[in-house]
N, C-alpha and C positions, 0 to 999 in steps of 0.2 A: 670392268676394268679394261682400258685400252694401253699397250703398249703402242708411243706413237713414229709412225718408220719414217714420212714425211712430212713435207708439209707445203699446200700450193696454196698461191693466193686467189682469193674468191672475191669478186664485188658483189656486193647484196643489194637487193632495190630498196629492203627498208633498213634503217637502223637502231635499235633504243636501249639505252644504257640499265644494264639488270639490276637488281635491290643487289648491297654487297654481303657476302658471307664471311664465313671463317673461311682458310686454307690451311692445312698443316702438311708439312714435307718430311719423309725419310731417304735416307741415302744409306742404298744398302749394296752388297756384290753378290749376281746373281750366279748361279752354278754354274754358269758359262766362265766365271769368272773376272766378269764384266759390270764396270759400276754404275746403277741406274738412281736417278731419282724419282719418286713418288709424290705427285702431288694430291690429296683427299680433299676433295669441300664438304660441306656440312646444312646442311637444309638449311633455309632462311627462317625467319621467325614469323613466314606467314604463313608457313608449312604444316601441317596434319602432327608431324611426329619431329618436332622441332630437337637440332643436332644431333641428328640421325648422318649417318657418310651417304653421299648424293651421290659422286663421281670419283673415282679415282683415272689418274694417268700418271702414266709409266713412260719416261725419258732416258733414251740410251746416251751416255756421252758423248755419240757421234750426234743426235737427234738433237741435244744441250749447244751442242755449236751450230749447229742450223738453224734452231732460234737465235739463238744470240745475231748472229747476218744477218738475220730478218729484222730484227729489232732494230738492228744500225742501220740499217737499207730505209727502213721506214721512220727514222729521227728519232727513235726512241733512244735516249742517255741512259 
């Protein structure tokens, strides 16, 4: 599990679009006080142990507005 603090932009030499998965989100307040989101994927169905949680990440509300910039910086609606 990754809480994530930033975020820079990286050019990569290759690039290729992955099989799509599930994602489910919670939104929860963590003892700080402070409200984060959770995002969980879920193994693809070429996977050994299919819908199994692959990856979680953890989004600070401050970290929710840094993507959102990013997203609009980059044309994403």
């Amino acid at each position: 599990m990754a809480l994530v603090g930033e975020f820079e932009k990286l050019s990569m030499d290759r690039y290729s679009v992955h099989d799509p998965v599930k994602c489910t989100y919670s939104v929860f307040t963590g003892n700080d006080g402070n409200r984060y989101i959770q995002l969980d994927t879920y193994g693809s169905s070429k996977r050994k142990i299919r819908g199994k949680k692959s990856q979680s990440i953890q989004l600070s509300e401050a970290s929710v507005k840094t993507l959102l910039r990013v997203f609009e910086q980059e044309g994403f609606k």
